[in-house]
PyMOL CGO cylinders between C-alpha atoms (Angstrom):
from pymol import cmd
from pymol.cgo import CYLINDER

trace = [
    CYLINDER, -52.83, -9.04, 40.05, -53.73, -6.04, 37.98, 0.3, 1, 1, 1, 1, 1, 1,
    CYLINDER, -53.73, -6.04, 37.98, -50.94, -4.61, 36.04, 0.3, 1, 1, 1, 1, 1, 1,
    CYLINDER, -50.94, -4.61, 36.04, -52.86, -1.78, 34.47, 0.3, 1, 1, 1, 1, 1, 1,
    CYLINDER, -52.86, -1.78, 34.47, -51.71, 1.39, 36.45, 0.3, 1, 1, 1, 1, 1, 1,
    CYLINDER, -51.71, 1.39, 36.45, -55.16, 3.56, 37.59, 0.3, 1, 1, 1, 1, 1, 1,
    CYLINDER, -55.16, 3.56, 37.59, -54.19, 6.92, 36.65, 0.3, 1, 1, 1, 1, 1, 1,
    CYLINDER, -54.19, 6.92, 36.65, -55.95, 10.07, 36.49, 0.3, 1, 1, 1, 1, 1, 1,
    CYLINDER, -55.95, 10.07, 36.49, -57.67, 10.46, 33.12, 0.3, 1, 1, 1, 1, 1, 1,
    CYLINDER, -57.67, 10.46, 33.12, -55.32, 12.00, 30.48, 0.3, 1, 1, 1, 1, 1, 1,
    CYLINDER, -55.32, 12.00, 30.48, -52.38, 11.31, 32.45, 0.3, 1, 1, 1, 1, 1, 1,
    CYLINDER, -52.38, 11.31, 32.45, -49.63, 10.43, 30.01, 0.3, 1, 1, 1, 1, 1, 1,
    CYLINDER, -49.63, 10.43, 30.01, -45.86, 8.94, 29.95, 0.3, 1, 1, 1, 1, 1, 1,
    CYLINDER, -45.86, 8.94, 29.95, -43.37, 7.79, 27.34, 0.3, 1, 1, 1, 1, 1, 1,
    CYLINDER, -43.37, 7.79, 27.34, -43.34, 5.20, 25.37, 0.3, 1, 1, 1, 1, 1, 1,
    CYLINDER, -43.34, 5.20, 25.37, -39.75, 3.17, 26.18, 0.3, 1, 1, 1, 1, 1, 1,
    CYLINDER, -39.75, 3.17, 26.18, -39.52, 2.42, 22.54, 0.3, 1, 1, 1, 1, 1, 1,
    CYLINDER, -39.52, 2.42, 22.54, -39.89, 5.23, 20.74, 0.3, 1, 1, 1, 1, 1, 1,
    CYLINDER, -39.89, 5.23, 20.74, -39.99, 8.35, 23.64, 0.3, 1, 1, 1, 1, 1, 1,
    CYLINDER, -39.99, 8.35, 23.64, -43.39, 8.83, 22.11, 0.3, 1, 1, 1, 1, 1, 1,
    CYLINDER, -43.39, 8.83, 22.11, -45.62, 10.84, 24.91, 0.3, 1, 1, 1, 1, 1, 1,
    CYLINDER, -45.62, 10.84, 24.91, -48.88, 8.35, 25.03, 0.3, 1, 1, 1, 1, 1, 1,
    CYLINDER, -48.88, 8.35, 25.03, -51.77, 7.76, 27.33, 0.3, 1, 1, 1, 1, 1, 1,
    CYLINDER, -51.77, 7.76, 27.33, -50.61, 6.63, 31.45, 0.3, 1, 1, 1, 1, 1, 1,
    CYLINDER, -50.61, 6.63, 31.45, -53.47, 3.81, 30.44, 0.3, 1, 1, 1, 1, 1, 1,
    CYLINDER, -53.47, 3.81, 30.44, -52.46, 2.68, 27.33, 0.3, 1, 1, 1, 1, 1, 1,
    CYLINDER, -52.46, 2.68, 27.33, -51.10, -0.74, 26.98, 0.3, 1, 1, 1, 1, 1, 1,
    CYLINDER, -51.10, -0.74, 26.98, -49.66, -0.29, 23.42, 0.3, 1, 1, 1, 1, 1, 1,
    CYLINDER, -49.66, -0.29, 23.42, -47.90, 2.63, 21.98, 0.3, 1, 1, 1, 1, 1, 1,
    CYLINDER, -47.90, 2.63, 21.98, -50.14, 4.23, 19.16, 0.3, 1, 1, 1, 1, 1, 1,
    CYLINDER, -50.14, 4.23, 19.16, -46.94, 5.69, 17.63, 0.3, 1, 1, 1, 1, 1, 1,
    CYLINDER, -46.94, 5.69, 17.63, -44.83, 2.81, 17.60, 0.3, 1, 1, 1, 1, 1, 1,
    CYLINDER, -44.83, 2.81, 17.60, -47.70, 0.21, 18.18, 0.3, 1, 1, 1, 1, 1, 1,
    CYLINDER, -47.70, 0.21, 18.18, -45.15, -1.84, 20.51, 0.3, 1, 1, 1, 1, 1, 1,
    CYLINDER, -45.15, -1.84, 20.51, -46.64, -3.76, 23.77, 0.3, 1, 1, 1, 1, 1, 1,
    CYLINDER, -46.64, -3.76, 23.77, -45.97, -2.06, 26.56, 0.3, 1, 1, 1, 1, 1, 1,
    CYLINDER, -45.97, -2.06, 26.56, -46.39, -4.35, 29.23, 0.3, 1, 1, 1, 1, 1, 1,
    CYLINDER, -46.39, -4.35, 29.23, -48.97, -7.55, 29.01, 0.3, 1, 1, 1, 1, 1, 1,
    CYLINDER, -48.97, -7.55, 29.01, -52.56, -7.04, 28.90, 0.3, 1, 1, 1, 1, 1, 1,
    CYLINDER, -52.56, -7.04, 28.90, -55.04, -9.93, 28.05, 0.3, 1, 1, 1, 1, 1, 1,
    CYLINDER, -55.04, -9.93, 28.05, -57.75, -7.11, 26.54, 0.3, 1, 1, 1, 1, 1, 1,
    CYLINDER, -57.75, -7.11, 26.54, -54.86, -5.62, 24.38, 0.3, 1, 1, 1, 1, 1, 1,
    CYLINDER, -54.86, -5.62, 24.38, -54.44, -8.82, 21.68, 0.3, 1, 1, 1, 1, 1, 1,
    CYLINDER, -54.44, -8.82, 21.68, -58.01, -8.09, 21.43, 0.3, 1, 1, 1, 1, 1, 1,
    CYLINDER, -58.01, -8.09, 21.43, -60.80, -5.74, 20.79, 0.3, 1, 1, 1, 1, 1, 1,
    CYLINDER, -60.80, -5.74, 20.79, -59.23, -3.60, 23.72, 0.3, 1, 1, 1, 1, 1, 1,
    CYLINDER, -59.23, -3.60, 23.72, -56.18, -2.73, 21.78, 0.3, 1, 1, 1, 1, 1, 1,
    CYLINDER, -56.18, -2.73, 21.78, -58.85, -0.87, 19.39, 0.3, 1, 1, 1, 1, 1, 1,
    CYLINDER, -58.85, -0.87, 19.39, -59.95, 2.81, 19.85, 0.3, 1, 1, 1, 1, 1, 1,
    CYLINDER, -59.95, 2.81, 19.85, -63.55, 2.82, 21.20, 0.3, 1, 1, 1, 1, 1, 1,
    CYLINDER, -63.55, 2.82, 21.20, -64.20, 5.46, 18.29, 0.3, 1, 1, 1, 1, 1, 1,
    CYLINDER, -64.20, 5.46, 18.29, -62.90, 7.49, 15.71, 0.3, 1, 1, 1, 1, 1, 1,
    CYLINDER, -62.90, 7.49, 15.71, -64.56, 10.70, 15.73, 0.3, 1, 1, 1, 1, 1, 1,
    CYLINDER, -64.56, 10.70, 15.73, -62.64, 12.73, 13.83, 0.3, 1, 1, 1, 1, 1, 1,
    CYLINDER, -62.64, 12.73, 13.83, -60.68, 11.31, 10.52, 0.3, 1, 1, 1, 1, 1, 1,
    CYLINDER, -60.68, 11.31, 10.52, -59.25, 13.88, 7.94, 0.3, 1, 1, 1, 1, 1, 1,
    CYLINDER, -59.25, 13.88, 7.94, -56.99, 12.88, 5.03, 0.3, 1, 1, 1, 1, 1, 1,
    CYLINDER, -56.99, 12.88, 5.03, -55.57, 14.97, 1.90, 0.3, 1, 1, 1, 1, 1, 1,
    CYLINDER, -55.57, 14.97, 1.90, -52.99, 14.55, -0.62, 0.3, 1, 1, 1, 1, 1, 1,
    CYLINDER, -52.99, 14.55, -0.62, -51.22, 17.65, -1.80, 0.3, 1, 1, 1, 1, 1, 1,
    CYLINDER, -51.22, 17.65, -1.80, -49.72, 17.20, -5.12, 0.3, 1, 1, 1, 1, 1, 1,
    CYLINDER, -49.72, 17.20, -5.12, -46.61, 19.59, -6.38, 0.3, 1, 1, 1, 1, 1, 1,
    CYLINDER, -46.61, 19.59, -6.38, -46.87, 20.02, -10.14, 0.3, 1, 1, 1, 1, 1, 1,
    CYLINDER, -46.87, 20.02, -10.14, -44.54, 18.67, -12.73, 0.3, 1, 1, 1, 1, 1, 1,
    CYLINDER, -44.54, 18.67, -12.73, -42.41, 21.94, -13.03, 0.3, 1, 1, 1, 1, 1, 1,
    CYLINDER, -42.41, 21.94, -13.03, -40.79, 24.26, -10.86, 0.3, 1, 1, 1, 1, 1, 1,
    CYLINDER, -40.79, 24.26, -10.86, -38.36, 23.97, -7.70, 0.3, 1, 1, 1, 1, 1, 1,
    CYLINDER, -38.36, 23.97, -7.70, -38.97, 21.33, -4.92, 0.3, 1, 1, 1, 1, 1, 1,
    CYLINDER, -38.97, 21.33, -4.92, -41.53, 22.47, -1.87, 0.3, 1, 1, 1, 1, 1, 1,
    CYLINDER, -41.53, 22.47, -1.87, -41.08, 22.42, 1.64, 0.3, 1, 1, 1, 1, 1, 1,
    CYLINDER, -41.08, 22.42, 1.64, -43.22, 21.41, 4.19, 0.3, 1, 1, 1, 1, 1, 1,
    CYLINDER, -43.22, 21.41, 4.19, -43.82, 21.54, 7.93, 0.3, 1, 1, 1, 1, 1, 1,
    CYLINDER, -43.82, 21.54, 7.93, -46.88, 19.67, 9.61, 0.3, 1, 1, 1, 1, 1, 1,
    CYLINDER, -46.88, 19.67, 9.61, -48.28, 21.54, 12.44, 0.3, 1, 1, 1, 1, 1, 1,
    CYLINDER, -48.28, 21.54, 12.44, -50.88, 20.12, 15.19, 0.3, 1, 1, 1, 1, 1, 1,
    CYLINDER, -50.88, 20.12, 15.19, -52.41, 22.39, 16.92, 0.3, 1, 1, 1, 1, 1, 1,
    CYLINDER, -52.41, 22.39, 16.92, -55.02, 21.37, 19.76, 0.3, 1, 1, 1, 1, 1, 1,
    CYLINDER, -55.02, 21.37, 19.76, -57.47, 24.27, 21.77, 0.3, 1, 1, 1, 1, 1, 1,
    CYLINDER, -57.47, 24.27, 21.77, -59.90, 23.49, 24.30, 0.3, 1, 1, 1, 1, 1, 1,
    CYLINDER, -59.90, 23.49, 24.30, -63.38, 25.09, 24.59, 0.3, 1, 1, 1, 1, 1, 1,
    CYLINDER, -63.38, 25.09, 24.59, -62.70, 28.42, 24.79, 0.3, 1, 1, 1, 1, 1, 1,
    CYLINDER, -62.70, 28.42, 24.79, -59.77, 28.71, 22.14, 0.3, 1, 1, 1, 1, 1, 1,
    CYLINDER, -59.77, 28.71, 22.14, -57.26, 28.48, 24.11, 0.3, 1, 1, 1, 1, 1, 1,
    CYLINDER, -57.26, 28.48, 24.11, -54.33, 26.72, 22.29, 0.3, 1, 1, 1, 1, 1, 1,
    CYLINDER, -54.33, 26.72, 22.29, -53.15, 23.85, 24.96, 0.3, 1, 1, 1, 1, 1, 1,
    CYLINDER, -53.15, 23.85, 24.96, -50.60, 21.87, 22.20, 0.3, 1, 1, 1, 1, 1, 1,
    CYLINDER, -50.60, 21.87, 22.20, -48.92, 22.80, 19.33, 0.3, 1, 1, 1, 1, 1, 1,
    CYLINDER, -48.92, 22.80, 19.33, -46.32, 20.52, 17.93, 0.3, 1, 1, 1, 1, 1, 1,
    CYLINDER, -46.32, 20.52, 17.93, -44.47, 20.05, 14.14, 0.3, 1, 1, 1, 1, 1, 1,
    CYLINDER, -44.47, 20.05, 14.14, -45.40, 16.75, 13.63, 0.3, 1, 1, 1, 1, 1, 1,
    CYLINDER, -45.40, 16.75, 13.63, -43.16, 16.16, 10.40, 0.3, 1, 1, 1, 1, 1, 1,
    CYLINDER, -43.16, 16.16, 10.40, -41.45, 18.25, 7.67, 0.3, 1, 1, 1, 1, 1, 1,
    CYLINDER, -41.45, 18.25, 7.67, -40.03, 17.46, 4.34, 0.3, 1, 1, 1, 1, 1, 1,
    CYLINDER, -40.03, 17.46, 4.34, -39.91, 18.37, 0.59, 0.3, 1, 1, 1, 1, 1, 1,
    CYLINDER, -39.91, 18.37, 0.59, -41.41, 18.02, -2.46, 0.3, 1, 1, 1, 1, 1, 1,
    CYLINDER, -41.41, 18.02, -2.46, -40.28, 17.58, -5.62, 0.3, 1, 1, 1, 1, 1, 1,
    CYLINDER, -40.28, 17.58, -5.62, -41.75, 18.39, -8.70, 0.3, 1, 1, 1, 1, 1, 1,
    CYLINDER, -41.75, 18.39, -8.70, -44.06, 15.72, -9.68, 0.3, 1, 1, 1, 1, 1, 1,
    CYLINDER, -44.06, 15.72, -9.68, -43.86, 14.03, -6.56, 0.3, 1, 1, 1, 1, 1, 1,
    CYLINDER, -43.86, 14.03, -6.56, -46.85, 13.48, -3.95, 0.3, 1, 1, 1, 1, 1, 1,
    CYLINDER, -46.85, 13.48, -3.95, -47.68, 13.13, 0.04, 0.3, 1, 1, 1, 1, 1, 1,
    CYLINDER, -47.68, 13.13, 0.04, -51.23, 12.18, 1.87, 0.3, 1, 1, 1, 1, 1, 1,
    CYLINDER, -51.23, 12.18, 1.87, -51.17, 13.21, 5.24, 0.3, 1, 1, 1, 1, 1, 1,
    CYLINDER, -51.17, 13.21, 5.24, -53.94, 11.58, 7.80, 0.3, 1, 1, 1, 1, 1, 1,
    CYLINDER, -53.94, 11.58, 7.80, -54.72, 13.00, 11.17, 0.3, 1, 1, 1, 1, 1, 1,
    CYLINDER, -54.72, 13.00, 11.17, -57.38, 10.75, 13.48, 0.3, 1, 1, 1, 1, 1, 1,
    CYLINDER, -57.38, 10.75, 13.48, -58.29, 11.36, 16.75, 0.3, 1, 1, 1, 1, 1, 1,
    CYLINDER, -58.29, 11.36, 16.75, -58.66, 7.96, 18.70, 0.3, 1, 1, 1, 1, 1, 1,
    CYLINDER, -58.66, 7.96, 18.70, -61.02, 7.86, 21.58, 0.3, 1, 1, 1, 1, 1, 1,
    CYLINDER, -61.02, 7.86, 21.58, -60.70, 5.13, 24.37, 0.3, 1, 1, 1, 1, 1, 1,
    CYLINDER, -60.70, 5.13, 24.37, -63.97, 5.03, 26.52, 0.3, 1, 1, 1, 1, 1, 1,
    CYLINDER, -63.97, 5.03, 26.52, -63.76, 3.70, 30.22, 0.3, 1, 1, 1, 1, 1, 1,
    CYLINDER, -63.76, 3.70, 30.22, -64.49, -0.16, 29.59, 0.3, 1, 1, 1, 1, 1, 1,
    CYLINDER, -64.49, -0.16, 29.59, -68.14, -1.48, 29.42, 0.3, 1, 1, 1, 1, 1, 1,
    CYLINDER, -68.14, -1.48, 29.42, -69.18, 2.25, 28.56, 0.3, 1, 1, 1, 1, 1, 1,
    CYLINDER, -69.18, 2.25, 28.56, -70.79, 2.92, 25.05, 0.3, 1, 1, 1, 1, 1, 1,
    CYLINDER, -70.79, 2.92, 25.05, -70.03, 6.37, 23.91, 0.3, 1, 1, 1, 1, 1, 1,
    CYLINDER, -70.03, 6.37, 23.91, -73.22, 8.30, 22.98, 0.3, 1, 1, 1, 1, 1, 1,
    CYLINDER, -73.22, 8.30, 22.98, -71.75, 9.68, 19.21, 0.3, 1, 1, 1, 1, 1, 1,
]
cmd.load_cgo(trace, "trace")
């Protein structure tokens, strides 16, 4: 019995743990990282992204003086023409003089299985 629901690719759901939207095919939250249902290839090398093709990270640093900063992470996905298709905040905050954030944003691609992407 197959419990991996054949969906149409880029179909998506939410995550029952964390109301995450995530991938119709995926068999553990990327948010959250919980289980979502069980799935032999999941505990393994299946659980992994196929590849990472796009991995950006950057620290901003507010100085030592002056009045706290805010903040507001924005992702904002177009397709091939530049038409925006998502935009979401993805966090906000503040900080304070002296203080520090690194913010990380990877795209994870899963490829069909038994198909090597050509990178």
């Amino acid at each position: 019995m197959n419990t991996v629901r054949q969906g149409a690719p880029g179909a998506t759901r939410t995550c029952p743990h964390c109301r995450a939207t995530i991938l119709e095919s995926a068999s553990v939250c990327p948010a959250c990282r919980h289980h979502l249902r069980f799935d032999p290839a999941a505990v393994g090398p299946g659980a992994q992204p196929s590849f990472l093709p796009l991995r950006v990270e950057g620290t901003i640093t507010h100085p030592s003086v002056g009045g706290p900063w805010e903040y507001s992470v924005m992702l904002s996905i177009r397709d091939d023409r530049g038409e925006e298709i998502a935009r979401q905040v993805v966090g906000v905050g503040a900080l304070h003089p002296a203080e520090q954030r690194t913010f990380t944003l990877a795209v994870e691609v899963f490829a069909p299985a038994g198909e090597k992407p050509a990178i």
